[in-house]
C-alpha positions as CSV (number, residue, x, y, z in Angstrom):
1,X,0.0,0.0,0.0
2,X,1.5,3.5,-0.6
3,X,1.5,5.6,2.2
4,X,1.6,8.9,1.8
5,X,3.6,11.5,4.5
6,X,1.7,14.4,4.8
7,X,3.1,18.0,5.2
8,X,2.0,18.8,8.8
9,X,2.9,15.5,10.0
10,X,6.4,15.2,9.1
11,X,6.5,19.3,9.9
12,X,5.6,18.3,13.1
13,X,8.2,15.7,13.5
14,X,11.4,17.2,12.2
15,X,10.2,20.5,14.4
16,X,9.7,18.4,17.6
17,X,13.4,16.7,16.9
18,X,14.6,20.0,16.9
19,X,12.7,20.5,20.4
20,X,14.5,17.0,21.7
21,X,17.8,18.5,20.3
22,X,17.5,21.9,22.5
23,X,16.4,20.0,25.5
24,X,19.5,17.7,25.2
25,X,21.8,20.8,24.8
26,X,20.2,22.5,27.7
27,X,21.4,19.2,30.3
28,X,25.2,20.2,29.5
29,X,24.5,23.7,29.9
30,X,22.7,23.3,33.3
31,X,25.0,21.1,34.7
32,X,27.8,23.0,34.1
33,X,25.8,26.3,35.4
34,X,24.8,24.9,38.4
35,X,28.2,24.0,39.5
36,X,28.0,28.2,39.9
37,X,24.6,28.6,40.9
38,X,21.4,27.2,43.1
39,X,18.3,25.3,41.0
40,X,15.6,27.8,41.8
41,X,17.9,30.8,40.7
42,X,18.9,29.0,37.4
43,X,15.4,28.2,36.6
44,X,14.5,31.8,37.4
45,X,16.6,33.5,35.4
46,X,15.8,30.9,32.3
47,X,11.2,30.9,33.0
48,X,11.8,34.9,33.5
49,X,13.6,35.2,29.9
50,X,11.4,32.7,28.3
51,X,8.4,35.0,29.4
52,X,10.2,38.2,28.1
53,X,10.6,36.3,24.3
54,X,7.0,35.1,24.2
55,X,5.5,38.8,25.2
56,X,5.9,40.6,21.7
57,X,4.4,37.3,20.0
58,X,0.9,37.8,22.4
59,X,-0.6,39.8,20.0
60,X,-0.8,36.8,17.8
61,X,-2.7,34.7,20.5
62,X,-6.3,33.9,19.2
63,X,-8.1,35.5,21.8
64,X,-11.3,33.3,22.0
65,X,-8.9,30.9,23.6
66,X,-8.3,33.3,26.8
67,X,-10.7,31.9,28.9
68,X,-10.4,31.3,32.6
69,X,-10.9,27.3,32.1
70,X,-8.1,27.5,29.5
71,X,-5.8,29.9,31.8
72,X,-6.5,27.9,34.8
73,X,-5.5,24.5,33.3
74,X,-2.0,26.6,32.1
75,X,-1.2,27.2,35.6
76,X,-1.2,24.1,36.3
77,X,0.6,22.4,33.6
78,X,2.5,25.5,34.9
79,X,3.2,23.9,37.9
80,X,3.9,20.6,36.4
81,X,6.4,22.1,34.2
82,X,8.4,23.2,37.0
83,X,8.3,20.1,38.8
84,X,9.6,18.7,35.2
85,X,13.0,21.1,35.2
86,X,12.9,20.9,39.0
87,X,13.4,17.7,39.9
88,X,15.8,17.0,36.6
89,X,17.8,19.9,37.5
90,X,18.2,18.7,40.9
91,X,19.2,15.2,39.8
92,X,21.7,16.6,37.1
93,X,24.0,17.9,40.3
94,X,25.4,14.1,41.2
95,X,23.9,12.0,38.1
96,X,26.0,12.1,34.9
97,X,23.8,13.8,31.8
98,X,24.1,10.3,30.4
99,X,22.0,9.0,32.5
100,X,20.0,11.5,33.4
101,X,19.1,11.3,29.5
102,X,18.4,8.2,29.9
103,X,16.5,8.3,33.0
104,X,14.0,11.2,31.4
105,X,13.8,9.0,28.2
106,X,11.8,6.2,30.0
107,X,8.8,8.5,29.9
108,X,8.1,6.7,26.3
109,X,6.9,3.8,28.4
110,X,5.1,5.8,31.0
111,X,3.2,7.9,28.3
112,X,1.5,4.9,26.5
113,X,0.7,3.1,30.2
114,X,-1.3,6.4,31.0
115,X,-3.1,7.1,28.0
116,X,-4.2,3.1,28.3
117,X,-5.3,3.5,32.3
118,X,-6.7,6.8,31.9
119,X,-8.4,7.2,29.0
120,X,-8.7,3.4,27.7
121,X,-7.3,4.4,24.8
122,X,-5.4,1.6,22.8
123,X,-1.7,1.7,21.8
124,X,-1.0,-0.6,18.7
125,X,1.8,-2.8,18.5
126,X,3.8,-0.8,16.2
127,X,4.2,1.9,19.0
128,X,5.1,-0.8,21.6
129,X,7.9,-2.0,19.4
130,X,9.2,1.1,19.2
131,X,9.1,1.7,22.5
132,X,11.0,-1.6,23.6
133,X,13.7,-0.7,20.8
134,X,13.9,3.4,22.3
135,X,14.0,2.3,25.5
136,X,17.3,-0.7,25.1
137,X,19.2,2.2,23.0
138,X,18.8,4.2,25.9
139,X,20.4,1.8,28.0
140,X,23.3,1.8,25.5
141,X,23.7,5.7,25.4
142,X,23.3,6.1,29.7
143,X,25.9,3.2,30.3
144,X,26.8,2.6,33.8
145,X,26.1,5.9,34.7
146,X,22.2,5.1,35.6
147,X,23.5,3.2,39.1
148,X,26.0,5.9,39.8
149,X,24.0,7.7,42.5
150,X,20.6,6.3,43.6
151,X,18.9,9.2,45.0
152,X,19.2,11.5,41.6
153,X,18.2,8.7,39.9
154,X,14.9,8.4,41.4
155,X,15.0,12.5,41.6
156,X,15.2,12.4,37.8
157,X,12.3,9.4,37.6
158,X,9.8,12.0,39.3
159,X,11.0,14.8,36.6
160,X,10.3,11.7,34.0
161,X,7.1,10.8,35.3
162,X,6.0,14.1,35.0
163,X,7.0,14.8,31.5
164,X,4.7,11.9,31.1
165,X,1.7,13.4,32.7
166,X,2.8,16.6,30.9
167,X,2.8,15.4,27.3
168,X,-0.7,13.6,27.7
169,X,-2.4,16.4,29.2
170,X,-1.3,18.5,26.6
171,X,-2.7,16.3,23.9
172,X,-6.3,16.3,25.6
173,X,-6.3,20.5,25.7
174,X,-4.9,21.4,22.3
175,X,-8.3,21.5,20.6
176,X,-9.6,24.3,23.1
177,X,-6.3,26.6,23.9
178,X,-3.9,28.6,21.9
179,X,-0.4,27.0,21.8
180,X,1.4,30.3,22.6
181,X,-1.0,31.8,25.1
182,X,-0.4,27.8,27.1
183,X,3.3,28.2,26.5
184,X,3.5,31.9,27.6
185,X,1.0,31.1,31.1
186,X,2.9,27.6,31.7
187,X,6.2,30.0,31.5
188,X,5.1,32.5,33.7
189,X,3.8,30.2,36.2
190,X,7.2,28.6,36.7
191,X,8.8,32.2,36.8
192,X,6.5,33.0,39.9
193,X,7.3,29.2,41.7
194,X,10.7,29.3,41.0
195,X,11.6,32.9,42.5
196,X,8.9,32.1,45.7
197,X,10.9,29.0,46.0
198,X,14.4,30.7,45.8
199,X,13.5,33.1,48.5
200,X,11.8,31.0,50.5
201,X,14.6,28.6,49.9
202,X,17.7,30.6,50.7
203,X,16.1,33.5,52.5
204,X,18.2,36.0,50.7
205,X,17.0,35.9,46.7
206,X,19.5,36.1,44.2
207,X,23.2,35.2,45.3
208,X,27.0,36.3,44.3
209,X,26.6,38.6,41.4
210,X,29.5,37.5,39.8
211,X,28.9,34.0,40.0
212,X,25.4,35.0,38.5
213,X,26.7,36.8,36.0
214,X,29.3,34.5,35.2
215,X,29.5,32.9,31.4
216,X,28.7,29.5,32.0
217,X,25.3,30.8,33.8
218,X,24.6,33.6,31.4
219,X,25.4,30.9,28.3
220,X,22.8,28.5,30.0
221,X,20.0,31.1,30.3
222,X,20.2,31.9,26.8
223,X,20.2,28.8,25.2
224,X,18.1,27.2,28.0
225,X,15.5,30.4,27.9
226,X,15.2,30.9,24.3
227,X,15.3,27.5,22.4
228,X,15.1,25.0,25.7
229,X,12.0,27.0,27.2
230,X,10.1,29.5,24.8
231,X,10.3,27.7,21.5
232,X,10.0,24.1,22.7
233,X,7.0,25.0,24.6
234,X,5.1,26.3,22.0
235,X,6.5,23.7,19.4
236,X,5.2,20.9,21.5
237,X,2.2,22.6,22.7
238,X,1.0,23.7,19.3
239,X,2.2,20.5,17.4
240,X,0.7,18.3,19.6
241,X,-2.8,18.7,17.9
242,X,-0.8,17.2,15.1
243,X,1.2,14.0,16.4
244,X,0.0,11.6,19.1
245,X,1.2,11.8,22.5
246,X,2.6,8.3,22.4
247,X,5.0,9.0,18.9
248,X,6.0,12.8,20.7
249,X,7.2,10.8,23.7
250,X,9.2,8.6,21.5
251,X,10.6,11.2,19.9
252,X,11.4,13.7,22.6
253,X,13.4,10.1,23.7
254,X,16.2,11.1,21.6
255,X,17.4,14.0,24.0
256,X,20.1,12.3,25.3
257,X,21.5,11.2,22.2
258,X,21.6,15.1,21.3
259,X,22.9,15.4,24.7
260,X,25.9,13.2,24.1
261,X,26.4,15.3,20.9
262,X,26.9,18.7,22.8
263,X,28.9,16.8,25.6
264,X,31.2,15.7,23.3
265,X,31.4,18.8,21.0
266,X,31.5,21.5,23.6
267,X,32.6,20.0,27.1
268,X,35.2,17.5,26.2
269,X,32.9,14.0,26.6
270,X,33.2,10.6,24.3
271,X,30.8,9.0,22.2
272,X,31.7,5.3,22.6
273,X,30.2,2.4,20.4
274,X,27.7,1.6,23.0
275,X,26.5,5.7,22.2
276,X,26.5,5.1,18.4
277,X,24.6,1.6,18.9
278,X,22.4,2.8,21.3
279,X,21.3,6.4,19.3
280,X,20.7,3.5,16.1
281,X,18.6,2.1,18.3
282,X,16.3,5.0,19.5
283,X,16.4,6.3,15.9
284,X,14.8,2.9,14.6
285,X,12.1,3.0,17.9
286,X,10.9,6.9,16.3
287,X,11.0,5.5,13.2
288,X,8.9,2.5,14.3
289,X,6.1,4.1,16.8
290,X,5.1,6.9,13.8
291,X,2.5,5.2,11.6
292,X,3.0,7.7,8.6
293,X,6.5,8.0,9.1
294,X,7.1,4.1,8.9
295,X,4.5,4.0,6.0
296,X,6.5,6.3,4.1
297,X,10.1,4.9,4.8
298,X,8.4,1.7,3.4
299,X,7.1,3.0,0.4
300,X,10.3,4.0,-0.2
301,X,12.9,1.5,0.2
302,X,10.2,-1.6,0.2
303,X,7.5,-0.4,-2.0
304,X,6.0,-3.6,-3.1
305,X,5.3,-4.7,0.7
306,X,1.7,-4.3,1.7
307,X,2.0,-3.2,5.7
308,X,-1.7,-4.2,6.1
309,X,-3.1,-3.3,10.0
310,X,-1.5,-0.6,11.8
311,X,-2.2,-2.7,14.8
């Protein structure tokens, strides 16, 4: 059967690759940051700069979609959100990014087991497969690295299983909601619980200027404010009407591979076989899990093979 890959879908794709690729730059950045600065001041500076982008776009917001149900149901995804870079951030201090990649990745498996106790709703084989095969190349990429400090594993498991609850919830609200008013609410949301928590936290706010001020932390705001926070949001928020929540958590899986990348390119890591096995691996598992995007990479190189039931 041919199977034609349409526009938006493989749009939607390539664009939340691109949102997997930031996210695995922004684990290098923050770990090296927060070897300078405290969670809750990092994630200040970054939600606080992500806002500042997004403001000029709210014009553009359709404004039928401003309601209080819709705000309301931001602020808390809001609040998920920051439990998401919390947590993760938290975990990054004694967990190598490895495995922290890793670790976040095995939300692929939580996000089908929700969608199937929460909402019955079936996920086919296909997706399963490609879940088994995301989740063993993530073993390959993380290494040993996943046993080398238990409590920021399991620090790192509560960021992951909310990334789960995050992706899933966000699928069930896209029809109702504007992507970028979500993105920009969810944003500032984590801007207010982030510096409430830092004061409430340290007592004193904001520390050392120069340490706050210091490259490594100014570098990791930018990159992890701009394309980690404000465009990823609204990538995944708006092309989640597009692709299903089970395929976006599959491919937001290969963060750590990009992760690797930027540790190797910028902060002196390795990329072993086991990395360049394992990144195979979770490439062939997105490949598998998206229905149109297997259909078409069959229609290509094996164009007389009928795939028959999605199922």
């Amino acid at each position: 059967m041919r199977h034609k890959l349409t526009q938006p879908r493989l749009s939607g794709a390539v664009i939340l690759l691109s949102v997997a690729g930031f996210w695995g730059a922004t684990l290098s950045f923050t770990k090296y940051a927060l070897r300078h600065v405290g969670v809750n001041e990092l994630l200040a500076f970054r939600f606080i700069l992500a806002a500042l982008v997004l403001v000029p776009f709210l014009p553009k917001v359709k404004r039928g979609s401003i309601t209080l149900a819709n705000t309301l149901s931001a602020v808390v995804l809001g609040g998920v959100l920051y439990g998401i870079f919390y947590w993760q951030s938290l975990g990054l201090i004694t967990v190598t990014t490895a495995a922290v990649g890793f670790i976040t990745g095995t939300n692929v498996v939580m996000v089908p087991l929700i969608t199937l106790i929460c909402f019955r709703k079936r996920i086919s084989h296909r997706v399963w497969v490609g879940v088994i095969s995301t989740v063993i190349g993530l073993g390959f990429v993380a290494g040993r690295g996943i046993i080398s400090t238990v409590s920021g594993s399991g620090l790192v498991l509560i960021s992951a299983f909310l990334i789960a609850v995050d992706i899933v919830a966000v699928e069930k609200i896209m029809g109702s909601v504007d992507a970028l008013w979500l993105a920009f609410v969810e944003i500032v949301t984590c801007s207010a619980l982030a510096v409430v928590f830092l004061f409430l936290g340290s007592g004193t706010g904001f520390g050392n200027f120069k340490e706050v001020t210091s490259l490594a932390v100014m570098v990791a705001v930018v990159v992890n404010g701009i394309l980690g926070t404000a465009f990823a949001l609204w990538a995944q928020n708006y092309y989640q009407a597009i692709v299903p929540s089970a395929q976006v958590a599959v491919i937001f899986s290969t963060e750590p591979i990009f992760a690797a990348a930027i540790a190797w390119l910028f902060f002196g890591g390795t990329v072993t076989l086991n990395v360049v096995f394992g990144g195979i691996l979770v490439l062939a598992g997105v490949a598998i899990a998206d229905e149109e995007a297997f259909g078409y990479l069959v229609s290509k190189f094996l164009p007389n093979v009928d795939r028959g039931s999605s199922r």
